[in-house]
Legacy VTK file of the C-alpha trace (Angstrom):
# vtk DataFile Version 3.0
C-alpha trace
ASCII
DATASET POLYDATA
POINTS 159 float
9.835 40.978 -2.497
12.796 40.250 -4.732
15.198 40.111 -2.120
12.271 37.718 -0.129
12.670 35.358 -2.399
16.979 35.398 -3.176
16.648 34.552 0.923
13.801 31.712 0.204
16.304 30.152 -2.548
19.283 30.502 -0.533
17.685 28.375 2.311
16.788 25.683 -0.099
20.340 25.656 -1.401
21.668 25.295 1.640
19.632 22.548 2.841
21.560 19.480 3.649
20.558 17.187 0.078
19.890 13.178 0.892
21.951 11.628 -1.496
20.625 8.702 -3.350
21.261 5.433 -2.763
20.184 2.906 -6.062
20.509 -0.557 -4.757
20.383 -2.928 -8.080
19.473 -6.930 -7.713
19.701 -8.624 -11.108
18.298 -12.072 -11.056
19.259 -14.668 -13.700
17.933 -17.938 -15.321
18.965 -19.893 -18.376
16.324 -20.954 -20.758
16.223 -23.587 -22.877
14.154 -21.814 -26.056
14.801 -19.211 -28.150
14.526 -15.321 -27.263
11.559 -14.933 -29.445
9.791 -17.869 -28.354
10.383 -17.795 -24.549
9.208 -13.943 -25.304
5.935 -15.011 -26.904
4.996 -17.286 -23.929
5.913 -14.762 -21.151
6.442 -11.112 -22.175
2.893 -9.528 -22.334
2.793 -6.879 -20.407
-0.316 -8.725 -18.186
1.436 -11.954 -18.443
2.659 -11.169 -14.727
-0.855 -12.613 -13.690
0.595 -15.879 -14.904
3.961 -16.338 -13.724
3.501 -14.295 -10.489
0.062 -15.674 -9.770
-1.925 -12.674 -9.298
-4.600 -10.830 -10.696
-3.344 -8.408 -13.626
-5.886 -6.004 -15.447
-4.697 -3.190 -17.826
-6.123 -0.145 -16.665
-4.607 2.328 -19.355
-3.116 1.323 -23.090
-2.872 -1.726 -24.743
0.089 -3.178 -23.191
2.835 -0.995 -24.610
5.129 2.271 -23.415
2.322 4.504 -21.734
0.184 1.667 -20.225
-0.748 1.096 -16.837
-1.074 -2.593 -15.526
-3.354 -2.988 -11.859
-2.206 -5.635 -10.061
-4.368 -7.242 -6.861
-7.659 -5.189 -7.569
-5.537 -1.904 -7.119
-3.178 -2.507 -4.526
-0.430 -1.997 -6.727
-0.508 0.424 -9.864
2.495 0.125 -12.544
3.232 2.178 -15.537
5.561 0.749 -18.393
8.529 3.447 -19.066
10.400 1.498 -21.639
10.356 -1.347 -24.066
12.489 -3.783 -26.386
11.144 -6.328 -28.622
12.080 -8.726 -25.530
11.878 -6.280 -22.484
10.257 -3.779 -20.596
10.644 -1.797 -17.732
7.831 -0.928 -15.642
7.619 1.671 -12.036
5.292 1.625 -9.411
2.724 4.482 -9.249
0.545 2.952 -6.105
1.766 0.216 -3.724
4.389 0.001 -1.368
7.479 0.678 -3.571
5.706 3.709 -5.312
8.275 6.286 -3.096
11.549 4.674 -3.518
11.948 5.551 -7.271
11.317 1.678 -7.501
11.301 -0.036 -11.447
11.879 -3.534 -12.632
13.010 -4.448 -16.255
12.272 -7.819 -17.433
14.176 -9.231 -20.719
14.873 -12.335 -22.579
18.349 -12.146 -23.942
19.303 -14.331 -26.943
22.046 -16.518 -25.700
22.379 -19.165 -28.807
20.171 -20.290 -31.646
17.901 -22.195 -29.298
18.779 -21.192 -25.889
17.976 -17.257 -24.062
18.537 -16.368 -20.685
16.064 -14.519 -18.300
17.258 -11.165 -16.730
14.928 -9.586 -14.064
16.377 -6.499 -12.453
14.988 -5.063 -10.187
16.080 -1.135 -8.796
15.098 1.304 -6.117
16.117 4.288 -4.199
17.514 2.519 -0.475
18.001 6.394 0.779
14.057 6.457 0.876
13.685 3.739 3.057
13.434 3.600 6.534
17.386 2.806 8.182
15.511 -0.035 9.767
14.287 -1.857 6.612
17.043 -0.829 4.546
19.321 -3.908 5.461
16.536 -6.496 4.437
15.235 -5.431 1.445
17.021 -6.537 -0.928
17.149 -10.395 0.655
13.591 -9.433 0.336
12.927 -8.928 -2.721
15.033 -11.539 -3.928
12.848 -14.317 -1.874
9.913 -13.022 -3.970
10.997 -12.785 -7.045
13.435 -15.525 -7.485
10.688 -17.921 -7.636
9.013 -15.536 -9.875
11.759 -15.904 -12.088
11.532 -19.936 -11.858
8.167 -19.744 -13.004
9.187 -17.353 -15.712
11.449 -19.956 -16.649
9.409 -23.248 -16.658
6.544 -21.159 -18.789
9.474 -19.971 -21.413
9.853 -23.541 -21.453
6.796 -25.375 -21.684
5.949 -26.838 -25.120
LINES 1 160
159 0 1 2 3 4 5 6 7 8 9 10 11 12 13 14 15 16 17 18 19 20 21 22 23 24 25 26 27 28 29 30 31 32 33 34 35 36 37 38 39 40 41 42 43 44 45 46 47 48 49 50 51 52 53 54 55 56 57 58 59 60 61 62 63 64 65 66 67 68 69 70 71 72 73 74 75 76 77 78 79 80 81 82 83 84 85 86 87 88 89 90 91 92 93 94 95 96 97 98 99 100 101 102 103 104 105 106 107 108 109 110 111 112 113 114 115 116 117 118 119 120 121 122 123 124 125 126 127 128 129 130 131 132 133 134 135 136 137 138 139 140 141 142 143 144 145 146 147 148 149 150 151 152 153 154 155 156 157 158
C-alpha cells in the first residue's frame, strides 16, 4: 500500500504544473474631495449598486472583512478579503470570474488636504482562461469598469 501511494505522489509531482499568469489593470481618477469624504459617499461595501447601477444585497455580514455582497439577484456572489479605512478588496465566489482567482480592490488615496484620487485594480489568473479570450480581457474589463470608475468619481464629488 505504502509503496501504492510513493507511486501515486510521484505521478502528481511529475505532472507538467500550469504556471500562473496574474494580469493586473489599475484604473485611476482624480477627485476633487477629500479621502474621507469621497470615502463616505462611495465606499460601503453595497454602494456598488450605486455607482455600477445594479442591484446589491448583502447576503452574509454587515459590510465588513467576512461579508458576502449578491450582486444581480445571484448571478454574481463576492466575498470581501481585506479592508482599509478607505479600501477593500473583494473575490468572486459565483459568476463568471469565480475560477480565475479573480479580486478587485477599490481605494481612495489621500492626495492633498482637499483632493484624493480613485484607484480600482482589478486582478485575475489569465492562465485560467481560455487562449482564445485571453487576449481581450483585459480591454474588457477596462470598457466596464472605466466608466464605473467615472461614476465613482462624479458621486465622490457631488455636494
Amino acid at each position: 500500500m505504502r509503496r501504492l501511494m510513493m507511486m501515486g505522489l510521484a505521478l502528481i509531482a511529475a505532472a507538467p504544473a500550469v504556471a500562473a499568469d496574474y494580469v493586473v489593470i489599475a484604473l485611476h481618477a482624480d477627485v476633487a474631495a477629500p479621502a474621507d469624504a469621497a470615502w463616505a459617499k462611495v465606499g460601503s461595501y453595497c454602494d456598488i449598486g450605486k455607482w455600477a447601477k445594479m442591484p446589491c444585497e448583502l447576503i452574509s455580514g454587515t459590510g465588513g472583512v467576512g461579508s458576502v455582497r449578491r450582486l444581480l439577484g445571484g448571478v454574481i456572489e463576492e466575498p470581501m478579503h481585506a479592508a482599509t479605512a478607505h479600501s477593500y478588496t473583494y473575490g468572486q465566489s459565483v459568476g463568471m470570474n469565480k475560477d480565475i482567482d479573480y479580486h478587485g480592490t477599490l481605494a481612495i488615496e489621500p492626495t492633498g488636504a482637499a483632493t484624493s484620487r480613485i484607484d480600482y485594480t482589478l486582478v485575475y489568473d489569465a492562465a485560467r482562461i481560455a487562449p482564445e479570450k485571453r487576449a481581450g480581457m483585459p480591454d474588457q474589463l477596462r470598457q466596464t469598469f472605466g466608466p464605473i470608475v467615472q461614476n465613482i468619481k462624479l458621486m465622490a464629488e457631488a455636494k
